[in-house]
Jmol script that loads the backbone (N, CA, C; Angstrom):
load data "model"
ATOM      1  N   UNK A   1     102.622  72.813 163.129  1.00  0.00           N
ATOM      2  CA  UNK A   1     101.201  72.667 163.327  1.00  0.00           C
ATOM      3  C   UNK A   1     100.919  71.593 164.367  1.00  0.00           C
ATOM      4  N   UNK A   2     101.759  70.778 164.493  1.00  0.00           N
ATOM      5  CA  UNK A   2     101.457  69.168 165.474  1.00  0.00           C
ATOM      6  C   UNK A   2     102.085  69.695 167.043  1.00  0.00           C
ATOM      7  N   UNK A   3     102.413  70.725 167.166  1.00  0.00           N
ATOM      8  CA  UNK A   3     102.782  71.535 168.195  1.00  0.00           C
ATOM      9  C   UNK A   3     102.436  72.094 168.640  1.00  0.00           C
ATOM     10  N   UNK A   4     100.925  73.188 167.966  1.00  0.00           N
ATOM     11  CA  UNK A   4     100.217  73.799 168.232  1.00  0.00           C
ATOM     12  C   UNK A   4      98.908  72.836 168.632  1.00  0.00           C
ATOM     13  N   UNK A   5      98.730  71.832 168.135  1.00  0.00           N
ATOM     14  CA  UNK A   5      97.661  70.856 168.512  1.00  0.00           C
ATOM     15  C   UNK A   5      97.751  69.904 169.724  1.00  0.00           C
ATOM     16  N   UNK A   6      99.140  70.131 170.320  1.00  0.00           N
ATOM     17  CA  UNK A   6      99.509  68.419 170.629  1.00  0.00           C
ATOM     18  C   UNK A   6      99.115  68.963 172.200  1.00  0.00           C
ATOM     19  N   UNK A   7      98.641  70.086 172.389  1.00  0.00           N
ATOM     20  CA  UNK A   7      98.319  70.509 174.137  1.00  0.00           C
ATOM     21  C   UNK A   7      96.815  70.522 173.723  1.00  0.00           C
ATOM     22  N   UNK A   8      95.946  70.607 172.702  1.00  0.00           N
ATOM     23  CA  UNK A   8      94.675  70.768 172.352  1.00  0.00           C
ATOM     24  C   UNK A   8      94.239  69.595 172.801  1.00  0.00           C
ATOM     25  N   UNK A   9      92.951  69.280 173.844  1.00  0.00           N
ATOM     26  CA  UNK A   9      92.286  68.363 174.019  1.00  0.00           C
ATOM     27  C   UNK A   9      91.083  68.021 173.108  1.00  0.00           C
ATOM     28  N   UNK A  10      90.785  69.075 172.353  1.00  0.00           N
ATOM     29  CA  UNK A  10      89.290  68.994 171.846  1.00  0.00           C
ATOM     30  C   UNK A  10      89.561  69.040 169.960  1.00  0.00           C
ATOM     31  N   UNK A  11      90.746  68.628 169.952  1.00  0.00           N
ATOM     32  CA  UNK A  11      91.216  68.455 168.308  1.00  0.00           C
ATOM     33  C   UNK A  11      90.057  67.412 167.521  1.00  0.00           C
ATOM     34  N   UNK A  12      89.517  66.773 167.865  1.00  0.00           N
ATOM     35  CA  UNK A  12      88.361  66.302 167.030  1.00  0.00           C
ATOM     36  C   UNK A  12      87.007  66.691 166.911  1.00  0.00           C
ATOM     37  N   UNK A  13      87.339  67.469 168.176  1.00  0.00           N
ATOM     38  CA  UNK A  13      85.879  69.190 167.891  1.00  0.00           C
ATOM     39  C   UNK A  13      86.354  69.994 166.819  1.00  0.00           C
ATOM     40  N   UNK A  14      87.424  70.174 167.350  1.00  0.00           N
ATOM     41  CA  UNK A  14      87.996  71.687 166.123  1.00  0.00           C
ATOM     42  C   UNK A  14      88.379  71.331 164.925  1.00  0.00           C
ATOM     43  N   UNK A  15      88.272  69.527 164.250  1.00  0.00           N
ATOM     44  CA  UNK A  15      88.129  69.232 162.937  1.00  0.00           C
ATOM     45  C   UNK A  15      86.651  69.153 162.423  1.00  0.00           C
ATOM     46  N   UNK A  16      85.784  68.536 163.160  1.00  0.00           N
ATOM     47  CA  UNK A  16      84.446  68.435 162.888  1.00  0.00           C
ATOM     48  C   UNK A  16      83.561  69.724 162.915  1.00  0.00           C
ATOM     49  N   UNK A  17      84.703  70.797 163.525  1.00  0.00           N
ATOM     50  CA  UNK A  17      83.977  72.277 163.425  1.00  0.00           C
ATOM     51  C   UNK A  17      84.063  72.659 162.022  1.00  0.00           C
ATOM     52  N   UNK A  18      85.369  72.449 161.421  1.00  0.00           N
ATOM     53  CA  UNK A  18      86.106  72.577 160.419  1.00  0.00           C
ATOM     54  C   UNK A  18      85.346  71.951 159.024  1.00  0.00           C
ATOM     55  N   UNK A  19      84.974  71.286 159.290  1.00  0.00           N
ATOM     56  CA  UNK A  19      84.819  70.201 158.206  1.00  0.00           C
ATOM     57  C   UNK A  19      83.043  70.795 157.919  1.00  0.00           C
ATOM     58  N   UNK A  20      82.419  70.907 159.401  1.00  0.00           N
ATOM     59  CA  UNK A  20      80.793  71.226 159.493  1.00  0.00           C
ATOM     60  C   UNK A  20      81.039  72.738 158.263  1.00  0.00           C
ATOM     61  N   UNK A  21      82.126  73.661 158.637  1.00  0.00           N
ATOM     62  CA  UNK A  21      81.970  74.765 157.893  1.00  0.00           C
ATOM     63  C   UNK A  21      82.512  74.337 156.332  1.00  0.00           C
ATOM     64  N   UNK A  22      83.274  73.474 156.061  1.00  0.00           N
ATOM     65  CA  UNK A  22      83.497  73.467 155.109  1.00  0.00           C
ATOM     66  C   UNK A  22      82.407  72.898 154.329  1.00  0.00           C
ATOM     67  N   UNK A  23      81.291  71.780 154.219  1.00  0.00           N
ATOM     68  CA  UNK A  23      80.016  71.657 154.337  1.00  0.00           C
ATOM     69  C   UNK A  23      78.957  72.930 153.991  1.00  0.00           C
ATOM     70  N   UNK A  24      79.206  73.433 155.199  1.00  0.00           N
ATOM     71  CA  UNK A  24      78.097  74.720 154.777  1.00  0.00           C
ATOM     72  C   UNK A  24      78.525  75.518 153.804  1.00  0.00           C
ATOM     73  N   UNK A  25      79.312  75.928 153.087  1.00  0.00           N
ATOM     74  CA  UNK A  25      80.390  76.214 152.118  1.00  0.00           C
ATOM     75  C   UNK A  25      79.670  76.187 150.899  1.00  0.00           C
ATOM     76  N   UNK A  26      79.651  74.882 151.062  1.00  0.00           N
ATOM     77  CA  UNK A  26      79.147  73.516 149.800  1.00  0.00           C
ATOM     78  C   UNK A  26      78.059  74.173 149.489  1.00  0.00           C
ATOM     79  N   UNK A  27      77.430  73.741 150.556  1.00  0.00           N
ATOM     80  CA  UNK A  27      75.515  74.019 150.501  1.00  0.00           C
ATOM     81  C   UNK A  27      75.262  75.085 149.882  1.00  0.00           C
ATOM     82  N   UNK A  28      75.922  76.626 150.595  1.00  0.00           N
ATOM     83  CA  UNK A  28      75.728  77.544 149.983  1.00  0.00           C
ATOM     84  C   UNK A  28      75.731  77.759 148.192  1.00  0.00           C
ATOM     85  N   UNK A  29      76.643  77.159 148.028  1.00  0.00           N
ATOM     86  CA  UNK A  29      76.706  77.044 146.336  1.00  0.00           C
ATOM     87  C   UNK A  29      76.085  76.566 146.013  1.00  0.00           C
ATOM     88  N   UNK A  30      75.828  75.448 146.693  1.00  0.00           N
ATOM     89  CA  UNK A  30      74.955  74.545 145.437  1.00  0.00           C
ATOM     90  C   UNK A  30      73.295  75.211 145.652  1.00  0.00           C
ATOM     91  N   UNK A  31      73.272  76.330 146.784  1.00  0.00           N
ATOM     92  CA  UNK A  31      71.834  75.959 146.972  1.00  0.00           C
ATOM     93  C   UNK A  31      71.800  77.823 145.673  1.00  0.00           C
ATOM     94  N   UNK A  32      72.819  78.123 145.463  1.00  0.00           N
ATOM     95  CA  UNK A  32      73.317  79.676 145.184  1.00  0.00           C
ATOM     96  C   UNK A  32      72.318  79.314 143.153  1.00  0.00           C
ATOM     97  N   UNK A  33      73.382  78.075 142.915  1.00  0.00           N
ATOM     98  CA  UNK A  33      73.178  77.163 142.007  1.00  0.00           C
ATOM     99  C   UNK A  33      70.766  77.160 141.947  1.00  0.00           C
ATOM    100  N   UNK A  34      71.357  76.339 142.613  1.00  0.00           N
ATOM    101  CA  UNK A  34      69.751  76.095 142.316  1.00  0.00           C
ATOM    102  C   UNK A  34      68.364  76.913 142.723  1.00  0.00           C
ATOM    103  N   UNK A  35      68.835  78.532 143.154  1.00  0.00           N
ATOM    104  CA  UNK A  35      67.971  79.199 143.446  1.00  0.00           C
ATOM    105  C   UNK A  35      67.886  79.897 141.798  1.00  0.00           C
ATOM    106  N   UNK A  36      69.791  79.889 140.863  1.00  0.00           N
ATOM    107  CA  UNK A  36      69.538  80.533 139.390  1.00  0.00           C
ATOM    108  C   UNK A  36      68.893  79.691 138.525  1.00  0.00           C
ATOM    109  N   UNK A  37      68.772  78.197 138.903  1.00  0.00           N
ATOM    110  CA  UNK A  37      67.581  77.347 137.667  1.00  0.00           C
ATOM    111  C   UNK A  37      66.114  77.592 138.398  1.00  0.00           C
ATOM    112  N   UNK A  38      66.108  78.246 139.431  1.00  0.00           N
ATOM    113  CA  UNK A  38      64.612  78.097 139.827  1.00  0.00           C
ATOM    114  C   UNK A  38      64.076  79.734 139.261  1.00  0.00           C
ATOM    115  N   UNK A  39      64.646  80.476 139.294  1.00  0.00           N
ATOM    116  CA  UNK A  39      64.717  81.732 138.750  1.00  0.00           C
ATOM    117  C   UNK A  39      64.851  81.878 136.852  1.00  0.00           C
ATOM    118  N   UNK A  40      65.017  80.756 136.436  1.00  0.00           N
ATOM    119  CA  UNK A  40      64.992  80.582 135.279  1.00  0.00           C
ATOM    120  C   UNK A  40      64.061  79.860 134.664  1.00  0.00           C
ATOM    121  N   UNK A  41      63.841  79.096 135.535  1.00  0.00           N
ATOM    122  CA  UNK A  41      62.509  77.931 135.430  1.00  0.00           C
ATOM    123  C   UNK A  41      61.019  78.808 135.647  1.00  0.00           C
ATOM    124  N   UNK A  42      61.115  79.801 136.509  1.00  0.00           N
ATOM    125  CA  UNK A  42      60.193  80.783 136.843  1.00  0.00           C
ATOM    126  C   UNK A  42      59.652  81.643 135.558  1.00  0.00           C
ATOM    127  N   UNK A  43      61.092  82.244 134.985  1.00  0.00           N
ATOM    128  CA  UNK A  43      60.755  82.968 133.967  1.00  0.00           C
ATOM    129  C   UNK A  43      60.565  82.573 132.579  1.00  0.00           C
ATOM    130  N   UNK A  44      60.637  80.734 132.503  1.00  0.00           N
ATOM    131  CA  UNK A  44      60.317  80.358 131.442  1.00  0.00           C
ATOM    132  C   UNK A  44      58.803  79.431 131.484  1.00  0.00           C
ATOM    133  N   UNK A  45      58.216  79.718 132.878  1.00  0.00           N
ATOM    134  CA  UNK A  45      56.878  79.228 133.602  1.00  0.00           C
ATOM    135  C   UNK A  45      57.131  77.828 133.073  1.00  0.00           C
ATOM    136  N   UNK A  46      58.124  76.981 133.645  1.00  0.00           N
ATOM    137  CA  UNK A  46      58.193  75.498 133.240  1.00  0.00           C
ATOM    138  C   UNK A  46      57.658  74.845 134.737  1.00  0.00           C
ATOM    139  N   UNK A  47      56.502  75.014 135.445  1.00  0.00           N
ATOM    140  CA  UNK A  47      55.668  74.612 136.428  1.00  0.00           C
ATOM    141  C   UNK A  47      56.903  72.923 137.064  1.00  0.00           C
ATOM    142  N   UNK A  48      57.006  72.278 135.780  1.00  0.00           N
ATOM    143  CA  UNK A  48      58.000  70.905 136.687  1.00  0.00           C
ATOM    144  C   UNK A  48      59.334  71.358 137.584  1.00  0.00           C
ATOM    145  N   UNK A  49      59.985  72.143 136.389  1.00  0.00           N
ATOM    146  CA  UNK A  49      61.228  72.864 136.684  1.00  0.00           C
ATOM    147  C   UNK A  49      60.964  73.388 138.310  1.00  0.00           C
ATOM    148  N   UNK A  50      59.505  74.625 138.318  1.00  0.00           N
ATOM    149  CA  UNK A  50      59.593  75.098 139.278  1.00  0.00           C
ATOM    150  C   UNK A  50      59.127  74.434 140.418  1.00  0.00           C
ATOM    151  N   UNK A  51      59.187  73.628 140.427  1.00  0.00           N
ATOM    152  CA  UNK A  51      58.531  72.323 141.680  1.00  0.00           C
ATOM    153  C   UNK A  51      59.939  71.360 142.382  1.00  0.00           C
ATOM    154  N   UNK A  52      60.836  71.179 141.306  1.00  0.00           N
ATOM    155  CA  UNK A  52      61.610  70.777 141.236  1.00  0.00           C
ATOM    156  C   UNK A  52      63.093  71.441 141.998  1.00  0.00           C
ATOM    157  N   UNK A  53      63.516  72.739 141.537  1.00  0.00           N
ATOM    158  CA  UNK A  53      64.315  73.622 141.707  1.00  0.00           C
ATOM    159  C   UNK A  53      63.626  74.182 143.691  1.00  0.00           C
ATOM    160  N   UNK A  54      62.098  74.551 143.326  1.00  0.00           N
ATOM    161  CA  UNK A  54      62.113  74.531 144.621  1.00  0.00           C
ATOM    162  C   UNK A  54      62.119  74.072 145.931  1.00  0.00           C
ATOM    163  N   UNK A  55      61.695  72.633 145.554  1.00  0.00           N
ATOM    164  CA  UNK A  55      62.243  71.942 146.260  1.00  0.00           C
ATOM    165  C   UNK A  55      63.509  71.555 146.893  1.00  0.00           C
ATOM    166  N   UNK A  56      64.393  71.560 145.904  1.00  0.00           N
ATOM    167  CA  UNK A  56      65.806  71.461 145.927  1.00  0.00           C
ATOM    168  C   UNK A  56      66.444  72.335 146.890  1.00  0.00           C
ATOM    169  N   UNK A  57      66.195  73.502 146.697  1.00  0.00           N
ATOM    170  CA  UNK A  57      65.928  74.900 147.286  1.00  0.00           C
ATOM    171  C   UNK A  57      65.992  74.717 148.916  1.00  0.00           C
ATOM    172  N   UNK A  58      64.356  74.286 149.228  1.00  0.00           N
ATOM    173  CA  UNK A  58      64.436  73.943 150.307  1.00  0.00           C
ATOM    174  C   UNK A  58      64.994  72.882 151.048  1.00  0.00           C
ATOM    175  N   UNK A  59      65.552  71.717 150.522  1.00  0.00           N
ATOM    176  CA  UNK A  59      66.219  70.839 151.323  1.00  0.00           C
ATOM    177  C   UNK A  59      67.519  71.327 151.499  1.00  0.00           C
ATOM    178  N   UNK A  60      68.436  71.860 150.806  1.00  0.00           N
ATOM    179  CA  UNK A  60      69.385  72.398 150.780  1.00  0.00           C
ATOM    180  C   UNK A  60      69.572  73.548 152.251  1.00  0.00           C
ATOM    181  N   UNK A  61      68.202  74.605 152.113  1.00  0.00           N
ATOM    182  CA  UNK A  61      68.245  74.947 153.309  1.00  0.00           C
ATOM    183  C   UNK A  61      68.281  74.766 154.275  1.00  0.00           C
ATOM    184  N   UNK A  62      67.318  73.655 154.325  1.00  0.00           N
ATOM    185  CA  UNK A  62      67.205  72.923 155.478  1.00  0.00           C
ATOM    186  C   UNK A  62      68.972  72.227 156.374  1.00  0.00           C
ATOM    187  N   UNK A  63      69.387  71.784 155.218  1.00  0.00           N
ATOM    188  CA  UNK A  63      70.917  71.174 155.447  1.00  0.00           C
ATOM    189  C   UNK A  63      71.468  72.493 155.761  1.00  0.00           C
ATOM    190  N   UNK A  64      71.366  73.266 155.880  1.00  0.00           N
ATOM    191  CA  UNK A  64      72.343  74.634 156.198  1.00  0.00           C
ATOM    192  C   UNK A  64      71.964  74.706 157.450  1.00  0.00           C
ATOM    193  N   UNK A  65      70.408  74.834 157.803  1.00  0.00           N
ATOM    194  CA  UNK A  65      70.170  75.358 159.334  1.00  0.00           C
ATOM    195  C   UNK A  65      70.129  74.095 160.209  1.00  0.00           C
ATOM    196  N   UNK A  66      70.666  72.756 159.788  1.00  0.00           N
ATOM    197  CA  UNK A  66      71.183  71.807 160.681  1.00  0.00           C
ATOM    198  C   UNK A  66      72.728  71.821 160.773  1.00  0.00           C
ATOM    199  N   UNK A  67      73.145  72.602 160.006  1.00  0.00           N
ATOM    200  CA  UNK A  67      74.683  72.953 160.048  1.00  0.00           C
ATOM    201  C   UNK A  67      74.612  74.279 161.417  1.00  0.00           C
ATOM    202  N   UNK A  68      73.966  74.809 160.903  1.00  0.00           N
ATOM    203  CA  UNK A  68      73.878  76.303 161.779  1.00  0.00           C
ATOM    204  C   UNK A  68      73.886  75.734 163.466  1.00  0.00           C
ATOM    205  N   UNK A  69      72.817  74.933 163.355  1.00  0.00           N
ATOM    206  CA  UNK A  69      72.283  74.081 164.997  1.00  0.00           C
ATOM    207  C   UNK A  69      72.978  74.076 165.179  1.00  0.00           C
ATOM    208  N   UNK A  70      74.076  73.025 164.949  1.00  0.00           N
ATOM    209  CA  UNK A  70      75.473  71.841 165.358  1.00  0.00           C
ATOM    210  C   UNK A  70      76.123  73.168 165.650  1.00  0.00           C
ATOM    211  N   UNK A  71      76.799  73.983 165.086  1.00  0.00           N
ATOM    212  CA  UNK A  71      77.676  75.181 165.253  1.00  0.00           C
ATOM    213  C   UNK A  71      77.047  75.840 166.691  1.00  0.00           C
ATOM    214  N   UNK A  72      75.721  75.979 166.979  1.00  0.00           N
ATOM    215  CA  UNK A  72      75.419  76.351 168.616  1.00  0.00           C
ATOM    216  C   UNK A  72      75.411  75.347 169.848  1.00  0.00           C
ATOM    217  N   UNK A  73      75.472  74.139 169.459  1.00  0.00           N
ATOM    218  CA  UNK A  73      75.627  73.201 170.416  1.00  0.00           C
ATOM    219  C   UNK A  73      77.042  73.199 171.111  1.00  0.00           C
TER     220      UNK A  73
END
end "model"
wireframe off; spacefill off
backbone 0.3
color backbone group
């Protein structure tokens, strides 16, 4: 592997590419996670829950489509 890298100039792009996807990974779950308590919170009309969960919701997204950016730059 240190052979295949060692002519690579941009090896701390192609970890931080690495790492950005492993990240978005994350997000996805957790946001996978908190779209099923907001969907539960919905159907048990717990109004905090659903304020809460959706919110969550959206910051989470938000962290995905600043992942997405970085990946077009």
């Amino acid at each position: 592997m240190e052979s295949y890298y060692s002519d690579k100039p941009d090896l701390s792009r192609d970890i931080n590419y690495l790492l950005l996807g492993l990240e978005e990974e994350y997000l996805k779950q957790k946001f996978t996670i908190a779209m099923v308590n907001l969907q539960k919170a919905e159907q048990s009309k717990n109004n905090e829950d659903i304020s809460k969960y959706l919110k969550e919701c959206q910051e989470i997204s938000q962290q995905i489509n600043t992942i997405k950016n970085t990946y077009e730059k």
